[in-house]
PyMOL Python script that loads the backbone (N, CA, C, O; Angstrom):
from pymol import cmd

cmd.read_pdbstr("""\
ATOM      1  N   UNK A   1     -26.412 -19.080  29.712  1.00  0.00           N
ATOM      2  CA  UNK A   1     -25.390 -19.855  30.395  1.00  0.00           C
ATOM      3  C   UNK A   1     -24.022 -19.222  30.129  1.00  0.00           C
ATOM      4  O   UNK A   1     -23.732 -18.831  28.998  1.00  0.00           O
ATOM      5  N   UNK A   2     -23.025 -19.100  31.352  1.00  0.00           N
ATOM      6  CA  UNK A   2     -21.968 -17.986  30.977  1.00  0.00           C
ATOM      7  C   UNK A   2     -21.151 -19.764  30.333  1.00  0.00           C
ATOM      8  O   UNK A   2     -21.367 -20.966  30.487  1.00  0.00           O
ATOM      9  N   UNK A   3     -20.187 -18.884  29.603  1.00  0.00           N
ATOM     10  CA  UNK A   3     -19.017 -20.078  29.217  1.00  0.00           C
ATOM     11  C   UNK A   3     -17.768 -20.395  30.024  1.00  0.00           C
ATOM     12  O   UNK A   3     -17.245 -19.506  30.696  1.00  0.00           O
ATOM     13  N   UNK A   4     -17.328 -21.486  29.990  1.00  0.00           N
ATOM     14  CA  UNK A   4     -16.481 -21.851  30.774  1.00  0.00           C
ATOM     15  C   UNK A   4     -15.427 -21.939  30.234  1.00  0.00           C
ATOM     16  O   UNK A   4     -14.375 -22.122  30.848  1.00  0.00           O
ATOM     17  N   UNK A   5     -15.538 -21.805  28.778  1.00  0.00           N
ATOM     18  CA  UNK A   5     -14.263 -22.044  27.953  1.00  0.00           C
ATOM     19  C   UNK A   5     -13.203 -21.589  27.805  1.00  0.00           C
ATOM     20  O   UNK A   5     -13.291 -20.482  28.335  1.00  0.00           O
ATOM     21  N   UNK A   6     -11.672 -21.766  27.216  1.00  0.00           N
ATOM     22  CA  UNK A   6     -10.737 -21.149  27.981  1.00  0.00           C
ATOM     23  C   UNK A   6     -10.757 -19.836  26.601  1.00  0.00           C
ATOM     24  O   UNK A   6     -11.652 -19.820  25.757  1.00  0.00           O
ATOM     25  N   UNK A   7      -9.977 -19.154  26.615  1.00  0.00           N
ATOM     26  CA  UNK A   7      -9.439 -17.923  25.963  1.00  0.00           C
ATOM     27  C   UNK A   7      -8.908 -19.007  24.693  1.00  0.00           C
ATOM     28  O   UNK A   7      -9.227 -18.749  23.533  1.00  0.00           O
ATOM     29  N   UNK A   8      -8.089 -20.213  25.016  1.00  0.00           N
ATOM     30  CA  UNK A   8      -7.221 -20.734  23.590  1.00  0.00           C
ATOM     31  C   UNK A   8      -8.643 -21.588  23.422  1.00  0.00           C
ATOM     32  O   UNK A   8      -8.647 -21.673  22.194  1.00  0.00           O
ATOM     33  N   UNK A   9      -9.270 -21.944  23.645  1.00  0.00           N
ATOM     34  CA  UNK A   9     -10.081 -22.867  23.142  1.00  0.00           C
ATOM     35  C   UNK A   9     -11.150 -21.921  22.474  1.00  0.00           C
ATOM     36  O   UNK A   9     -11.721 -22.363  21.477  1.00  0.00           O
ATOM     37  N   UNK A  10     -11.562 -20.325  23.046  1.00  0.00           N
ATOM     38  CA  UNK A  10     -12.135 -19.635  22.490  1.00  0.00           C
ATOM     39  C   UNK A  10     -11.373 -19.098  20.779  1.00  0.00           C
ATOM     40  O   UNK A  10     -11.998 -19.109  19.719  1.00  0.00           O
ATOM     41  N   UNK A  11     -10.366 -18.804  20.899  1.00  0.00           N
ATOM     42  CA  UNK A  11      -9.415 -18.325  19.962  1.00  0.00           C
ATOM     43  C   UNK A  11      -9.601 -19.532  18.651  1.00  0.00           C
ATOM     44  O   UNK A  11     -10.070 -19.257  17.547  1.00  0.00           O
ATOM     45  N   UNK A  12      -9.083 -20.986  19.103  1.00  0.00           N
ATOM     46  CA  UNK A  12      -8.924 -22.160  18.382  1.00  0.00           C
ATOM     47  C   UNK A  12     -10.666 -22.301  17.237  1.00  0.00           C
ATOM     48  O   UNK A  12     -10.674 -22.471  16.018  1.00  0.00           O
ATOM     49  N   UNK A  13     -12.085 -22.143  18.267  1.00  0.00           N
ATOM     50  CA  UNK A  13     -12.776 -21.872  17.870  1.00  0.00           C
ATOM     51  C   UNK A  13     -13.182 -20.991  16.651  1.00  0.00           C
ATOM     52  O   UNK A  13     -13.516 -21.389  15.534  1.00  0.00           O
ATOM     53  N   UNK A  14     -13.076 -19.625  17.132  1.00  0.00           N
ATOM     54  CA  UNK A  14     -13.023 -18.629  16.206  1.00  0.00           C
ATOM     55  C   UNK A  14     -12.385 -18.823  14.420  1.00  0.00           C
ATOM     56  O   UNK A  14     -12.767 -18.757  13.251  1.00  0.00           O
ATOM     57  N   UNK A  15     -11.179 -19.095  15.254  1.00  0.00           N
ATOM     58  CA  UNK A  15     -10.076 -19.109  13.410  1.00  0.00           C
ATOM     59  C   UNK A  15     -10.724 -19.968  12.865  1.00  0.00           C
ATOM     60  O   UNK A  15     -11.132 -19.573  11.773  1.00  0.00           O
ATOM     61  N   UNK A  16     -11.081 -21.181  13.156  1.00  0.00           N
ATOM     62  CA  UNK A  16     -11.887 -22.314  12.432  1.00  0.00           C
ATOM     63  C   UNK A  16     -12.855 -21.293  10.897  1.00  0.00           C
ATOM     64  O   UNK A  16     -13.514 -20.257  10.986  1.00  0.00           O
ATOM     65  N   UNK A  17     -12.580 -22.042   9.807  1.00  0.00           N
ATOM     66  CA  UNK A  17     -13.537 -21.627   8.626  1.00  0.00           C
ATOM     67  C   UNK A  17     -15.237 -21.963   9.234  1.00  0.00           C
ATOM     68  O   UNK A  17     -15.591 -22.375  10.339  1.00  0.00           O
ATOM     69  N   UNK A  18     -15.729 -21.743   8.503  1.00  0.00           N
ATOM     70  CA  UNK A  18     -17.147 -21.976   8.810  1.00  0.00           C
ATOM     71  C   UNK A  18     -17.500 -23.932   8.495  1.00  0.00           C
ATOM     72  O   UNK A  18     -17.960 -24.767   9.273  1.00  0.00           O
ATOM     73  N   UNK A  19     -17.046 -24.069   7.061  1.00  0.00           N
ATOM     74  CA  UNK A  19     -16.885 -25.390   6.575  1.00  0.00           C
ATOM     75  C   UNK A  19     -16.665 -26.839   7.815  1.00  0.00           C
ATOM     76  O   UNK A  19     -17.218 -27.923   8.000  1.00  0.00           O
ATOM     77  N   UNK A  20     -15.520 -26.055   8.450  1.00  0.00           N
ATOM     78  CA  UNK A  20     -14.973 -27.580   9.376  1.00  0.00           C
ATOM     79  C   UNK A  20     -15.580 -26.929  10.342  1.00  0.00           C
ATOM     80  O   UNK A  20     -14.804 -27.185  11.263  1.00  0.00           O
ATOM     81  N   UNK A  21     -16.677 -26.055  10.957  1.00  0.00           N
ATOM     82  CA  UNK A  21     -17.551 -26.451  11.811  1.00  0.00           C
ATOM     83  C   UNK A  21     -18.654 -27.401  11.417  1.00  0.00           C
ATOM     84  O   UNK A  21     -19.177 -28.278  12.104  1.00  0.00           O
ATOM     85  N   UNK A  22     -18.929 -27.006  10.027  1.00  0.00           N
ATOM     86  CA  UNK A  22     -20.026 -27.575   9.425  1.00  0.00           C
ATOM     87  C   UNK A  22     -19.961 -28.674   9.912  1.00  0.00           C
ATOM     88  O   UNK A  22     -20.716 -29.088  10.793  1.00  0.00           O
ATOM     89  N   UNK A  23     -18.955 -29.353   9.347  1.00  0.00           N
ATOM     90  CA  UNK A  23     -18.232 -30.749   9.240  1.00  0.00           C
ATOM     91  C   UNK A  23     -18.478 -31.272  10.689  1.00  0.00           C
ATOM     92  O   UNK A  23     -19.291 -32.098  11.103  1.00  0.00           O
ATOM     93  N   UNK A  24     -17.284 -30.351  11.498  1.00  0.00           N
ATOM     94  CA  UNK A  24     -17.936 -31.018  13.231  1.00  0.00           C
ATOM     95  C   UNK A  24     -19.226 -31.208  13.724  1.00  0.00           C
ATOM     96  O   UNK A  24     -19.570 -32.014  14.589  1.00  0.00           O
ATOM     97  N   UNK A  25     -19.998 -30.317  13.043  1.00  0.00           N
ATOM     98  CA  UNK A  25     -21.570 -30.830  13.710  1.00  0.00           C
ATOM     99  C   UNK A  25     -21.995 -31.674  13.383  1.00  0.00           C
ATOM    100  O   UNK A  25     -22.683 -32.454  14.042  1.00  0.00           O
ATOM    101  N   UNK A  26     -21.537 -31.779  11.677  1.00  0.00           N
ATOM    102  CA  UNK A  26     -22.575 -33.269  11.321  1.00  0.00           C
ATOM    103  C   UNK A  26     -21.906 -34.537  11.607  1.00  0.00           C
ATOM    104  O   UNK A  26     -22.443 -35.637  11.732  1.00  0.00           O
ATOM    105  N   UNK A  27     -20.666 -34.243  11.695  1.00  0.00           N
ATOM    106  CA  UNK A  27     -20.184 -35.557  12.735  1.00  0.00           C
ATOM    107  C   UNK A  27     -20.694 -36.095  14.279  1.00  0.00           C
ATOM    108  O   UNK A  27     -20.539 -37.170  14.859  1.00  0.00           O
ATOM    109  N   UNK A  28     -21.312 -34.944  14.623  1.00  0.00           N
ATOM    110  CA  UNK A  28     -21.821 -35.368  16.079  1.00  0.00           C
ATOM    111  C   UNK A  28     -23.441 -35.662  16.027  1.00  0.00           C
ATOM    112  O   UNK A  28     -24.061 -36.618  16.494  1.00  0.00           O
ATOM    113  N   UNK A  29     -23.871 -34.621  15.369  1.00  0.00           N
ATOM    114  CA  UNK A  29     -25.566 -34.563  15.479  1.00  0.00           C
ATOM    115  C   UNK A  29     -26.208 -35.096  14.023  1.00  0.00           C
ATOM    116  O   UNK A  29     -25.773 -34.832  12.902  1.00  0.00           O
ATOM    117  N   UNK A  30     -27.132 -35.757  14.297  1.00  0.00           N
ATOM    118  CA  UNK A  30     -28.042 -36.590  13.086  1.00  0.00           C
ATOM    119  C   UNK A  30     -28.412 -35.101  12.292  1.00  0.00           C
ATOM    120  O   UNK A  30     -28.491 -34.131  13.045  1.00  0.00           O
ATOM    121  N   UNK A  31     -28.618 -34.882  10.973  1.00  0.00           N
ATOM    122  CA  UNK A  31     -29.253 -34.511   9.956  1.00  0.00           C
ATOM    123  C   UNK A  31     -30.454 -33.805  10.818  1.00  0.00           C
ATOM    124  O   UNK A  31     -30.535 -32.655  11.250  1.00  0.00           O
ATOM    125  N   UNK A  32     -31.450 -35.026  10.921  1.00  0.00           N
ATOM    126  CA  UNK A  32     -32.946 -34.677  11.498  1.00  0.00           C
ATOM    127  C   UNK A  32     -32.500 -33.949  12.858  1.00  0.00           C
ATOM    128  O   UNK A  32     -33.352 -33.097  13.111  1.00  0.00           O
ATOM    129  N   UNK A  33     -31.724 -33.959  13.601  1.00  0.00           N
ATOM    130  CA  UNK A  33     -31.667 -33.553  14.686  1.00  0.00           C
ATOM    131  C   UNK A  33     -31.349 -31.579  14.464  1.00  0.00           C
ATOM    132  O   UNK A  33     -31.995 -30.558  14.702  1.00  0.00           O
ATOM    133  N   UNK A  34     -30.417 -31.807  14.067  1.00  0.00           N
ATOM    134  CA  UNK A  34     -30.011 -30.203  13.145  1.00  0.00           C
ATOM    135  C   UNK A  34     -30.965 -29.485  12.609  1.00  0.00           C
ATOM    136  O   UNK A  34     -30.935 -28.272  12.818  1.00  0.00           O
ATOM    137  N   UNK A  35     -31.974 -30.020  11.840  1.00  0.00           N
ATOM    138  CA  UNK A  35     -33.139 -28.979  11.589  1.00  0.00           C
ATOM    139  C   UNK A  35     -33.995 -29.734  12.270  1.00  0.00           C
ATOM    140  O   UNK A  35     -34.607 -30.367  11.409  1.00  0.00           O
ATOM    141  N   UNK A  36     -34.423 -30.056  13.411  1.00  0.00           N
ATOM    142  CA  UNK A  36     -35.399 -29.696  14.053  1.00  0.00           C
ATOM    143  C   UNK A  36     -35.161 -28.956  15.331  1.00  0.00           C
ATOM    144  O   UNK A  36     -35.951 -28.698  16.238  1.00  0.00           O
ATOM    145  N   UNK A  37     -33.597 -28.608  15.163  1.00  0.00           N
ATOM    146  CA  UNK A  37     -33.389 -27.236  16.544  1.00  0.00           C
ATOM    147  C   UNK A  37     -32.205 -26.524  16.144  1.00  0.00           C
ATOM    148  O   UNK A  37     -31.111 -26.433  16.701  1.00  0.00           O
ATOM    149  N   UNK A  38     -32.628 -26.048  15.091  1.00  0.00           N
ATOM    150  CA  UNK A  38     -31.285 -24.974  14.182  1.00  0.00           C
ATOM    151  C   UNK A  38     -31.425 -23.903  15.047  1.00  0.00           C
ATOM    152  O   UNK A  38     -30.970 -22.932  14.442  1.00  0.00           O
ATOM    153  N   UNK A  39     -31.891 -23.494  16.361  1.00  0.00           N
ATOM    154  CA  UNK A  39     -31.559 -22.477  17.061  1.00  0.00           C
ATOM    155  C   UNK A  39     -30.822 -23.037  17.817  1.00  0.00           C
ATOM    156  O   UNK A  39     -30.286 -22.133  18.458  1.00  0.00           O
ATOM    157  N   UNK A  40     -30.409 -24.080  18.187  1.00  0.00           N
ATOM    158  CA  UNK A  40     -29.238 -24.860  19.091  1.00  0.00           C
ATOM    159  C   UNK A  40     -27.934 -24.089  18.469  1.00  0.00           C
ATOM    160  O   UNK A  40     -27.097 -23.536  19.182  1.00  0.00           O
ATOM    161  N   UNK A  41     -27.892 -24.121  17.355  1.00  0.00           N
ATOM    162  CA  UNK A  41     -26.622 -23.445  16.501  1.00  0.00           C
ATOM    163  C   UNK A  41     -26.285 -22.229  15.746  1.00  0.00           C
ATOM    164  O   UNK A  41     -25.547 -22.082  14.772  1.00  0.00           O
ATOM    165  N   UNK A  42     -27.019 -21.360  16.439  1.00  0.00           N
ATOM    166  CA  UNK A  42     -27.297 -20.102  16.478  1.00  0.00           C
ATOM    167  C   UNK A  42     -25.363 -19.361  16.790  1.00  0.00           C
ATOM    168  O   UNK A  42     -24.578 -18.762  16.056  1.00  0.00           O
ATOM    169  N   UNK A  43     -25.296 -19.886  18.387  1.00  0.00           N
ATOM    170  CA  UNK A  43     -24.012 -19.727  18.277  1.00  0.00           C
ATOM    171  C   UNK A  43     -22.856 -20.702  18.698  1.00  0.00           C
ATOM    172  O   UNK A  43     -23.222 -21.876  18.646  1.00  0.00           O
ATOM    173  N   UNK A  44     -21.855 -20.565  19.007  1.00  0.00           N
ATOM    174  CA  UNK A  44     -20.968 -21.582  19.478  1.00  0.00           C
ATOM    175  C   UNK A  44     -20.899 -22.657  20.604  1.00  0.00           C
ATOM    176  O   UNK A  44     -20.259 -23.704  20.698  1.00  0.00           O
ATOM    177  N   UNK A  45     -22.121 -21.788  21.737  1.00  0.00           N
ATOM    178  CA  UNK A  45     -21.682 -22.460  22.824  1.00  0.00           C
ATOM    179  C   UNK A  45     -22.032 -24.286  22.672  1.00  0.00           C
ATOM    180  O   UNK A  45     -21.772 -25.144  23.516  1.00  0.00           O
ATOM    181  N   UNK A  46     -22.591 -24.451  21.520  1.00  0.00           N
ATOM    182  CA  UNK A  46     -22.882 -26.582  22.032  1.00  0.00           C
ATOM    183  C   UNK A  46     -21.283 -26.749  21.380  1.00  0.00           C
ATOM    184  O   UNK A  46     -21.071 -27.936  21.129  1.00  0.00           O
ATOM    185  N   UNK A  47     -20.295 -25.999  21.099  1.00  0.00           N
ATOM    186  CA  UNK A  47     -18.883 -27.010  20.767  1.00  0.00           C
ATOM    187  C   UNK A  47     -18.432 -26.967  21.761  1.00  0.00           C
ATOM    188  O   UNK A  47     -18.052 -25.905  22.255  1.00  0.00           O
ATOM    189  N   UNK A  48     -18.328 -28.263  22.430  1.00  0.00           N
ATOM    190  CA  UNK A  48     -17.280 -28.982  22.846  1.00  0.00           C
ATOM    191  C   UNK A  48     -15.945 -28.656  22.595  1.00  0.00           C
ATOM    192  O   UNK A  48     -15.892 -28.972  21.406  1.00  0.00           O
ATOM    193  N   UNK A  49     -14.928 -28.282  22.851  1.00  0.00           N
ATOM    194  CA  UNK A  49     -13.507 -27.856  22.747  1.00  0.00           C
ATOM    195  C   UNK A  49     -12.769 -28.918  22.605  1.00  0.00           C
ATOM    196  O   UNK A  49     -12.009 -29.038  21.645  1.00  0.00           O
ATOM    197  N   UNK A  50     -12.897 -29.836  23.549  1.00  0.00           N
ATOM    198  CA  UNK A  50     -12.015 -31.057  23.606  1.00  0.00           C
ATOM    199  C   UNK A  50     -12.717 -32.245  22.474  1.00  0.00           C
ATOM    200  O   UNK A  50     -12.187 -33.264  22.032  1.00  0.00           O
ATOM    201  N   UNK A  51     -13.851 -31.787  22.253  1.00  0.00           N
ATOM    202  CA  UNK A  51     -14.482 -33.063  20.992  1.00  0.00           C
ATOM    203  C   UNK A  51     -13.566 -32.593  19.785  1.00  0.00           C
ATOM    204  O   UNK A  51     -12.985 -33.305  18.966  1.00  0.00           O
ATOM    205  N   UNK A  52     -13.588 -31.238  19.885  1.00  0.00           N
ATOM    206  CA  UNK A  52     -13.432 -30.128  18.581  1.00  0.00           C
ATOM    207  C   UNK A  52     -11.761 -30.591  18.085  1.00  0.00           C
ATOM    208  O   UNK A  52     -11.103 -30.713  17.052  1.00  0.00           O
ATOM    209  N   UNK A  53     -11.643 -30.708  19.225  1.00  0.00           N
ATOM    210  CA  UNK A  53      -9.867 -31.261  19.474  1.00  0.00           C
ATOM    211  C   UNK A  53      -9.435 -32.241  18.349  1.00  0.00           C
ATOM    212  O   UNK A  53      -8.815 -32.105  17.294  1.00  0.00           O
ATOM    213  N   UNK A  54     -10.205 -33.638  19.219  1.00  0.00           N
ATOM    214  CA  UNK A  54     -10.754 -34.737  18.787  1.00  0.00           C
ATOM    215  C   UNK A  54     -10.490 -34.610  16.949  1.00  0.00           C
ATOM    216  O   UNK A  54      -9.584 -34.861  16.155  1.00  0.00           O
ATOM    217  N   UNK A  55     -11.714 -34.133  16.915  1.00  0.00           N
ATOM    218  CA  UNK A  55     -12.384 -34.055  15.583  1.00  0.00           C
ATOM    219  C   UNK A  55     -10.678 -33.730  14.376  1.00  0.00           C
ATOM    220  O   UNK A  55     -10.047 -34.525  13.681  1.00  0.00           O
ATOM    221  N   UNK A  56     -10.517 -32.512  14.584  1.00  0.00           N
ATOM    222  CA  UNK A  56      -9.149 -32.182  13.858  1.00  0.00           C
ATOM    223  C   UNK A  56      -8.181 -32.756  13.670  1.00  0.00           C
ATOM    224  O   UNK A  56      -7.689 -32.987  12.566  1.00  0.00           O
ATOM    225  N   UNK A  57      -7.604 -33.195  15.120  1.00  0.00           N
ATOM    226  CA  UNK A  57      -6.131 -34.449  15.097  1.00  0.00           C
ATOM    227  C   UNK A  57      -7.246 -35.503  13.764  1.00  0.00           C
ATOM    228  O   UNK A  57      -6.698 -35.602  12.666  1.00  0.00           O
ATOM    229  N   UNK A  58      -8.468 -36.105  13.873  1.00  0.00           N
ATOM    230  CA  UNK A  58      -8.472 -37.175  13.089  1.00  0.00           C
ATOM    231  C   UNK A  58      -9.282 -36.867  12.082  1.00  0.00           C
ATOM    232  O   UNK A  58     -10.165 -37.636  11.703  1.00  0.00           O
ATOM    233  N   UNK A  59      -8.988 -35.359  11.392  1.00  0.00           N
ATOM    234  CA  UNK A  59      -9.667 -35.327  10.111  1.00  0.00           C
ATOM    235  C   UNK A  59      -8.674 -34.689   9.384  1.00  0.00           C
ATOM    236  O   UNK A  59      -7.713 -34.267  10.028  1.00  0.00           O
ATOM    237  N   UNK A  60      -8.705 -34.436   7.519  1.00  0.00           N
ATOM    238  CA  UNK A  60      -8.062 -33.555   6.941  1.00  0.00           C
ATOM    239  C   UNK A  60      -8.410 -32.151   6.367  1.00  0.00           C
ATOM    240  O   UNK A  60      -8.037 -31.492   5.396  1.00  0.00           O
ATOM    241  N   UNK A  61      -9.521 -31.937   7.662  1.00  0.00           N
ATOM    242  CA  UNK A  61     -10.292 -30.507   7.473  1.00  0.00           C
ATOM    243  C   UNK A  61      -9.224 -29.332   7.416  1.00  0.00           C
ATOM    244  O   UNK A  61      -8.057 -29.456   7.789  1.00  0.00           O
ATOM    245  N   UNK A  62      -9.867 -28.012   6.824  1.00  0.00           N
ATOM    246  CA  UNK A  62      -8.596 -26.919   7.034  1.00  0.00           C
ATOM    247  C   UNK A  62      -8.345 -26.544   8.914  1.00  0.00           C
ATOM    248  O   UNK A  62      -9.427 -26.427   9.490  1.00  0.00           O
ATOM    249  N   UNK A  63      -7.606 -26.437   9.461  1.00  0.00           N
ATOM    250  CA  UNK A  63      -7.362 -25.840  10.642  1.00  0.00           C
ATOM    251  C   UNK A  63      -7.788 -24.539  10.624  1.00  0.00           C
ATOM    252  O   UNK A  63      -8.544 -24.019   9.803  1.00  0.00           O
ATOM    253  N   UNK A  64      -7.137 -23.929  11.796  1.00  0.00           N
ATOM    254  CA  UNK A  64      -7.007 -21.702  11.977  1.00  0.00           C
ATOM    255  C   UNK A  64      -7.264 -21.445  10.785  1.00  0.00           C
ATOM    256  O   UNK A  64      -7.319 -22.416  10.030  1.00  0.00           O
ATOM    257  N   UNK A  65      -7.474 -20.251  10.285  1.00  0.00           N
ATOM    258  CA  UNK A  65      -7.511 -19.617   9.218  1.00  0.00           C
ATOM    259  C   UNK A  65      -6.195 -18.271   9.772  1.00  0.00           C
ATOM    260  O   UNK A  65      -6.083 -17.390  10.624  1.00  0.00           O
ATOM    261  N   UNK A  66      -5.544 -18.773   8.819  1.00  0.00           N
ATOM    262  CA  UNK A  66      -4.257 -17.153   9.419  1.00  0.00           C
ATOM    263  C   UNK A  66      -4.405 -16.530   8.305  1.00  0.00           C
ATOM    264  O   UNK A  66      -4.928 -16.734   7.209  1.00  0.00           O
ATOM    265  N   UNK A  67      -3.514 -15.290   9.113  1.00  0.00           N
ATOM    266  CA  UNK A  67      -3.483 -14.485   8.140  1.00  0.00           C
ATOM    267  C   UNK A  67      -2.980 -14.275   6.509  1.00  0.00           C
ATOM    268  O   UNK A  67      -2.914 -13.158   5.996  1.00  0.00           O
ATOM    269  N   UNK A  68      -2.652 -15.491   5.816  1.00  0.00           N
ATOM    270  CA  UNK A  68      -1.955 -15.534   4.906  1.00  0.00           C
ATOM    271  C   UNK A  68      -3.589 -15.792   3.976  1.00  0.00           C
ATOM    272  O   UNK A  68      -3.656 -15.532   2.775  1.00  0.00           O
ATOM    273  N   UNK A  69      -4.534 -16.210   4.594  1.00  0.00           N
ATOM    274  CA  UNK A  69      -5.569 -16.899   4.073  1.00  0.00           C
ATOM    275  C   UNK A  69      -6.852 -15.953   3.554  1.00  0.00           C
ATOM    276  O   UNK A  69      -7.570 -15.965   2.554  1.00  0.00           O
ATOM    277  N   UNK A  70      -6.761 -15.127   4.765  1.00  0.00           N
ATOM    278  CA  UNK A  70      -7.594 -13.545   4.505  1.00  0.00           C
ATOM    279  C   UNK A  70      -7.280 -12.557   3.422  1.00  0.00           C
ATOM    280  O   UNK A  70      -7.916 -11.506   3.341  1.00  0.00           O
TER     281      UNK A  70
END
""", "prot")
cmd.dss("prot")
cmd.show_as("cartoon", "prot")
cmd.util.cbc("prot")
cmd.orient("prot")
């Protein structure tokens, strides 16, 4: 499936740590659901951009990772 996503929502994606994806998935998907189709999350395409949005404004996860962090 090609992506529809924009370039900033691709970008916004990316910088994300690995951690506050973690975090976003298990906020959306059950435990059991996650390992019984850990190839669903192979790569990015099930985030949602605008959930992802969501998720950040109302958590105190790390944001981007810049360059001060690398």
């Amino acid at each position: 499936m090609e992506s529809t996503r924009s370039a900033e929502d691709q970008k916004l994606i990316d910088s994300l740590p690995m951690g506050t994806v973690t975090a976003f998935r298990s906020s959306i998907f059950l435990p059991s659901f996650i390992s019984d189709n850990p190839h669903l999350f192979i790569n990015d395409t099930w985030i949602d951009a605008s959930q992802l949005r969501v998720f950040l404004a109302r958590t105190e996860f790390p944001g981007p990772k810049t360059a001060s962090h690398e």
